[in-house]
N, C-alpha and C positions, 0 to 999 in steps of 0.2 A: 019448477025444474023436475023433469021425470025420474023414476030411479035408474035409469041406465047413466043418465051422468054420475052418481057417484061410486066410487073407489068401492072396490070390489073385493081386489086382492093385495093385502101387503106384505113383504119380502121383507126381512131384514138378516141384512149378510154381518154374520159376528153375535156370539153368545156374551160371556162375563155381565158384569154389571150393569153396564150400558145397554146393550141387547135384550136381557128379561130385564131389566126397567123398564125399558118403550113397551115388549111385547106384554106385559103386564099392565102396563098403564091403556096401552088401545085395544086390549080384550074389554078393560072395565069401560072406557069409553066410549066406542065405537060401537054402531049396530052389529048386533050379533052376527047377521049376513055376512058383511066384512069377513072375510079368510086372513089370517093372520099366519105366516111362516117364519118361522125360524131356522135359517143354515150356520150350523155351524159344525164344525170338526174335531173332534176331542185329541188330537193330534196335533194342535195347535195350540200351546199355550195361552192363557192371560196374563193378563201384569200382577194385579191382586196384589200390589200394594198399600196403596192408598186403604186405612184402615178407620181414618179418622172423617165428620161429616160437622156441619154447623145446620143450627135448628130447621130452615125450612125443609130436613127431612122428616120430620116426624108428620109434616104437612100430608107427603107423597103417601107414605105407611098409610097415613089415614084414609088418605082417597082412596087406595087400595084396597080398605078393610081391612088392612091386616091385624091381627091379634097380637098386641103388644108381647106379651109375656113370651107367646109363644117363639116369637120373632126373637128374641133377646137370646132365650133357648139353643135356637137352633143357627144365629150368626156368632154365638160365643159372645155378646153385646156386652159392653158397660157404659155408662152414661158420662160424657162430656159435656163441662161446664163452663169451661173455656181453653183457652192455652197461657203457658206461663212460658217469657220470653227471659230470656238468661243471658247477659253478655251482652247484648245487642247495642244499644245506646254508645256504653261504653262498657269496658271488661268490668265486671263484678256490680252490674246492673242487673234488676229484676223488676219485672212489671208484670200481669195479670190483663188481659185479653178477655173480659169476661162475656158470658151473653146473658141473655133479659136487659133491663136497664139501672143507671143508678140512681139511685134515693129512693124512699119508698113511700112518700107524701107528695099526690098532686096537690094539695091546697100552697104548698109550698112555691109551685109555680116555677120559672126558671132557676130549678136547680142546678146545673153547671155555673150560670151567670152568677148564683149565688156563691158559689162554693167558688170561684174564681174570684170574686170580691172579698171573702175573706181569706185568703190564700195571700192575695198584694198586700193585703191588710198587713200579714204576716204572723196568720195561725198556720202552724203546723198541722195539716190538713193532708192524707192519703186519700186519693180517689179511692180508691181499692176498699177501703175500709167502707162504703158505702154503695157498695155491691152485695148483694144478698148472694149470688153466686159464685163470688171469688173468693168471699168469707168461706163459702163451704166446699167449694172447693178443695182451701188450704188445710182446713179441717177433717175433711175426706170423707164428706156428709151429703145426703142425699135425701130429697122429697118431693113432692108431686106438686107441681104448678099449678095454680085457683086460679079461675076465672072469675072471682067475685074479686073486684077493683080494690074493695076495701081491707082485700087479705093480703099484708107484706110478699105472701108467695103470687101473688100475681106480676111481681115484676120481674120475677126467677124464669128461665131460659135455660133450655137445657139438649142436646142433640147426643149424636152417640159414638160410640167405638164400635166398630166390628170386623168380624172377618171377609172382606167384600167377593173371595171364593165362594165362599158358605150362603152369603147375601147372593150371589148370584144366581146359586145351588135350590137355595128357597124358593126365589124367584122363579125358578123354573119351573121348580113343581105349580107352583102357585098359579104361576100361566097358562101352563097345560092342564090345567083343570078348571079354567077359563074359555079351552077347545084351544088354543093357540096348540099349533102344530111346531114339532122337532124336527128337522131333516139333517140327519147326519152327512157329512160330505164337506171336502176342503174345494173352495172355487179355484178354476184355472181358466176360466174365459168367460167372458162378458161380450153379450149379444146387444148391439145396439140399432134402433130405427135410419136407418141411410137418410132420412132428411132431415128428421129433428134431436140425430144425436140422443134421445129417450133411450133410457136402460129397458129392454124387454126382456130378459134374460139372462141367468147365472148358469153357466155349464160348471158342473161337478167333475172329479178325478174321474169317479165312477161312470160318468157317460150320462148321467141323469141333468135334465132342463129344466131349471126350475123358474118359472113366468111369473112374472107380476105386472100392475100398475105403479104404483108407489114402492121406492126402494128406498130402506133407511142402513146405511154406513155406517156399521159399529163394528167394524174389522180393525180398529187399533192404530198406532202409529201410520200405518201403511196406507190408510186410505184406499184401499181396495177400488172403490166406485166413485168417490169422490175428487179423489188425487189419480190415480195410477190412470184409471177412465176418463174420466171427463176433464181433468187438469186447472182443477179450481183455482189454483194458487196458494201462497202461503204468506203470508207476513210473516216473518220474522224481528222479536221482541227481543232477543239477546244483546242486542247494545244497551236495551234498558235492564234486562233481568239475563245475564249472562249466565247461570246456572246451567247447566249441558248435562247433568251425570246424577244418578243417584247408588249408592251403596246400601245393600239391605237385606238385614238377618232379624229371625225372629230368637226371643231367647226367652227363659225359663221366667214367671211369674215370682218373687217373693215381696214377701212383704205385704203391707195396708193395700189394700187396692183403689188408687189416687181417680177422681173422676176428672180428671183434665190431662191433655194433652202438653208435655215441655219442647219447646224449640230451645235448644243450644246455640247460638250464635260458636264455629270453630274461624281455621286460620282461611279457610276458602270455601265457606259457603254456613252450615246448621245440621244439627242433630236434632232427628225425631224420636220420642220416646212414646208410646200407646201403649195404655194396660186394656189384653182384653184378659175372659175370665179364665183361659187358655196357656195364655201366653202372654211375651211385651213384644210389641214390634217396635225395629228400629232402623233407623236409617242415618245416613249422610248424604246429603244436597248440596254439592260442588260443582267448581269449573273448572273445567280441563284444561284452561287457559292459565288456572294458577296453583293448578294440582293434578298429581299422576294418579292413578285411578289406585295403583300399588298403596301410596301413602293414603288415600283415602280409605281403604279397607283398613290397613291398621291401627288408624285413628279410629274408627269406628269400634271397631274389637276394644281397643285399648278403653274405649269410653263405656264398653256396659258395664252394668250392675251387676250381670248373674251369667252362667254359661251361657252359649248361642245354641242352638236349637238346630242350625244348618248352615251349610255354607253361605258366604257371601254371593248375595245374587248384586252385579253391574244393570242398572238402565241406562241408555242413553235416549235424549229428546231435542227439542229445539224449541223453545218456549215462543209461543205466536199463537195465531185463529188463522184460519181456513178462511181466505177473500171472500168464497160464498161458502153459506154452510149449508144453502138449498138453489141446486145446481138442474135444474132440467128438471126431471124426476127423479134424483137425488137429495137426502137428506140427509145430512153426517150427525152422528149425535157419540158423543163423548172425545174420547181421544182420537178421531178423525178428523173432529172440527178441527184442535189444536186441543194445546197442553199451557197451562197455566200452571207453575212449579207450587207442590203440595204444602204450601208454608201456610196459608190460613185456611186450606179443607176444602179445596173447592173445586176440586174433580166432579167427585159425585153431584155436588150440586150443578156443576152447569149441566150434567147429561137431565138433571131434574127441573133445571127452568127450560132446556131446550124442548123436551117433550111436551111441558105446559103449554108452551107456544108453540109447539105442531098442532098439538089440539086445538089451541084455538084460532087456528089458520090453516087446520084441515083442507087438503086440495080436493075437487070435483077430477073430473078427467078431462076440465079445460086446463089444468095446473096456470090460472092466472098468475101474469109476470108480477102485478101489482100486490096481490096475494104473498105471492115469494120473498120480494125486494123488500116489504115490511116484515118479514119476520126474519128476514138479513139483517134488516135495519136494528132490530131488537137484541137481535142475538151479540153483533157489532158492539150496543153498544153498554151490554150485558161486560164482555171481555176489556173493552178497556176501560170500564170502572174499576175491575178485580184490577187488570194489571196496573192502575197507577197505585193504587192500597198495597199493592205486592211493592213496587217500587220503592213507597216510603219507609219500608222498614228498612231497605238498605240503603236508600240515599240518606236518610236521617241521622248519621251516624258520627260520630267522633273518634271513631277507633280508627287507630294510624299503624296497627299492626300486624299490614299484612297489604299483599299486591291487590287483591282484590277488594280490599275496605276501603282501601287509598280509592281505588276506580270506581266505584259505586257512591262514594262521599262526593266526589269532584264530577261525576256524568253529566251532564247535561238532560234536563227530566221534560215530559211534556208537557204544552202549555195549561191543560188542563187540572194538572197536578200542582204545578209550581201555584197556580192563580187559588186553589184552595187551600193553598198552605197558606198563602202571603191573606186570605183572608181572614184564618185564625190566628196568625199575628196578633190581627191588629185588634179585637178583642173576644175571641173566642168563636167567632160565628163559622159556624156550617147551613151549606147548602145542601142539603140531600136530595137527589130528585126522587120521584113516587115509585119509579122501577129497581130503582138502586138496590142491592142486596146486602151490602153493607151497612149498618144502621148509628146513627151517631154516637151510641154507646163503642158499638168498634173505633170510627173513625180517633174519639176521646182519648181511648184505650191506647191507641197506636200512636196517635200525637203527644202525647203527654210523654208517653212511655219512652219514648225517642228524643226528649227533652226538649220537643217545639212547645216555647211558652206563649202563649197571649200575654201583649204589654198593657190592656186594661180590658174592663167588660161594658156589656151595652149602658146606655144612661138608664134602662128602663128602673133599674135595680141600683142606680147611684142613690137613693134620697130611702132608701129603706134601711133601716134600725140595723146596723151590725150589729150589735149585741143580742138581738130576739132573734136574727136567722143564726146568731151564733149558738145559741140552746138549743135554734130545733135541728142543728147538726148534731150536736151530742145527745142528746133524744134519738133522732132516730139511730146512729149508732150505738147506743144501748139497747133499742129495737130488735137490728139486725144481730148483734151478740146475743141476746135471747131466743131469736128464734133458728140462728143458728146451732144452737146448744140442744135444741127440745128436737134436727132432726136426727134420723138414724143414721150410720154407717153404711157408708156407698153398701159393701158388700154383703151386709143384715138387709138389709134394704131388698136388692134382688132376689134373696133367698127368701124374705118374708113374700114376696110376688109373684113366684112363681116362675121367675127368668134366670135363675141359675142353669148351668146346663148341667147335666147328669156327671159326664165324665171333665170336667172343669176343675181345674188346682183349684183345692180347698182355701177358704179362705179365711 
């Protein structure tokens, strides 16, 4: 293939996270030749909520090269370890959401099977307590993950908090000094090819054209290129995840500084809680269908900890994906594709598996259909694995007080969800497939948590000594309590690395 077939020039309409993530990620990737642009308009806000992210970020940082410390610094970062879910199951419920995985002995072998055999047995057994992460979490302790198998911290997981302003802010610099180009200018017209529908074309307020080959959509809600343009479509998820609304203030930092994010289960919908080193961010995730937007700001107020910071900011969304997410020569990457409501952090990460798989289905300037349809195909089915996981925390529920718990308990769920519940029933088994983002440490977390019990466990593990995997659970629980103990304090921790920021509440 000669080099005139490939991609020459790429366009991406929309800055924030979404925006310098790709245009960072395809300076590092792409031949330098490749022209890379960025339009976007400082006149046009971002959303710059979403504050919280789950581990396969530290993956992206790394491809990028970015310098940890430095990056913590300058997004105001603190380190999340999991989330802790409150109310949920049922009112004055609590469960831990952790990441890495549990136990901390492979020779032990099917650990859950085990730990679910002694559980019918009828030991008094917490998952939780066999989490090196949620242990420290609760503790409010922090250390750096081994990659040597035989170190208890190689099974520790860990992603981050930050300000996704500030992360986008980075980003930027970071890009344009990569050669990625800035072009300031809000779009008010899109030029298209008369036969093949193809975007050539962004006209600016200013009068300025700015051309490409490849166009990536990270203009927001709006869809700019991908919706307003070419009219991809939308599925709409809200009969399964009716959430429509979010309320959100940031408010003053006191106190320990917690490394986990809390969801609140309230009367129509959840409270977010995020310590960065800054500030807490917080939020309320309701439906309009079963709350006024009035009563949800007051709720929200009434529930913090410490003064707000600013007025209550309203979102509104429609939770679904984008029919295609790569459209002609269109490419939607974040909140263009669709929105997935922020309950387990997973904004940032779909705009970060969406560009992994632009890379590696990078188009020529034949933009093959076959090319496209598979990384549809991925992205497809990227989105409704999260949204049956989003699902189960509210169909899983016993709480009967409220219009909306009643409607989410009683919905009717996909098939693919109901057939992996009705699988761990019957004795613990998950099927994860290899793309899956979610990892059976989650899935555990969220099914347990939600009071879906397994009525027994595989035979593999019937004829093994209850009493000897009964010691090496309290073993390694005295394990994890030691080495929980020896790490440091989240916020000593930062400060001994070099990632506190300068002007950040002491802590």
């Amino acid at each position: 293939m000669s080099d005139d077939a490939w991609i020459s020039k790429v366009v991406i309409v929309g800055g924030g996270s979404a925006g310098w993530m790709t245009a960072a990620a395809l300076a590092r990737g792409l031949d330098p030749r490749c022209r890379i642009q960025v339009v976007e308009s400082q006149d046009i806000g971002v959303v710059g909520v979403g504050e919280a992210t789950i581990p396969p970020i530290r993956l992206f940082n790394a491809m990028l090269g970015l310098d940890e410390a430095e990056f913590m610094r300058e997004t105001k970062a603190t380190y999340k370890l999991g989330i802790e879910f409150r109310d949920w199951g049922r009112a004055g419920d609590r469960y831990f959401h952790p990441f890495g995985v549990y136990g901390l002995n492979p020779e032990m072998g099917h650990f859950f099977q085990y730990w679910l055999k002694l559980s019918l047995a009828g030991e008094p057994l917490a998952l939780s307590d066999y989490s090196l992460c949620a242990q420290a979490a609760q503790a409010g302790r922090f250390d750096r993950q081994s990659d040597d198998p035989r170190d208890p911290m190689s099974t520790f997981g860990s992603a981050y908090h930050f300000d996704t302003i500030l992360y986008g802010q980075y980003l930027r610099r970071f890009a344009q000094g990569l050669g990625v180009a800035r072009i300031e200018g809000e779009v008010v017209a899109v030029d298209q090819d008369p036969q093949t529908g193809f975007v050539t074309a962004v006209q600016l307020k200013s009068g300025q054209k700015v051309e490409g080959e490849l166009f990536i959509d990270c203009s927001g809600f709006k869809g700019l290129l991908i919706e307003q343009t070419l009219k991809a479509g939308y599925d709409d998820w809200s009969p399964y995840l009716p959430m429509d609304r979010a309320a959100a203030v940031p408010s003053e930092r006191r106190g320990p500084l917690s490394p986990f994010t809390t969801s609140t289960a309230r009367e129509a919908g959840w409270q977010w809680r995020i310590p960065l080193q800054h500030r807490v961010g917080n939020g309320y995730v309701y439906s309009s269908q079963f709350l006024s937007d009035d009563r949800a700001v007051e709720t929200l107020l009434d529930n913090l900890e410490s003064p707000p910071l600013a007025e209550a900011r309203l979102l509104r969304f429609t939770t679904g994906r984008r029919r295609k997410t790569w459209d002609r020569n269109v490419v939607a990457i974040g909140l263009s594709s669709g929105f997935l409501e922020p309950l387990e952090s997973t904004s940032i990460h779909l705009i970060q598996a969406s560009i992994n798989k632009l890379l590696q289905h990078f188009p020529d300037r034949s933009f093959s259909p076959a090319n496209r349809d598979a990384f549809n195909r991925r992205i497809q089915a990227d989105t409704e694995t999260i949204r049956d996981f989003l699902i189960l925390h509210y169909h899983a529920t016993a709480r009967d007080d409220g219009d909306l718990w009643r409607y989410v308990r009683d919905m009717p769920i996909p098939d693919s969800l109901s057939d992996r519940i009705a699988l761990f029933r019957e004795r613990g088994q998950l099927v994860i497939g290899p793309d899956e983002m979610f990892t059976p440490t989650s899935w555990l977390a969220v099914l347990l948590g939600q009071n879906i019990r397994p009525r027994s466990y595989t035979p593999l593990v019937a004829g093994h000594d209850g009493r000897a995997i009964a010691d090496g659970f309290r073993g390694m629980k005295a394990q994890i309590a030691r080495r929980v103990e020896a790490m440091p304090n989240h916020a000593d921790y930062l400060k001994r690395h070099g990632m506190w920021a300068a002007d950040a509440v002491i802590a």
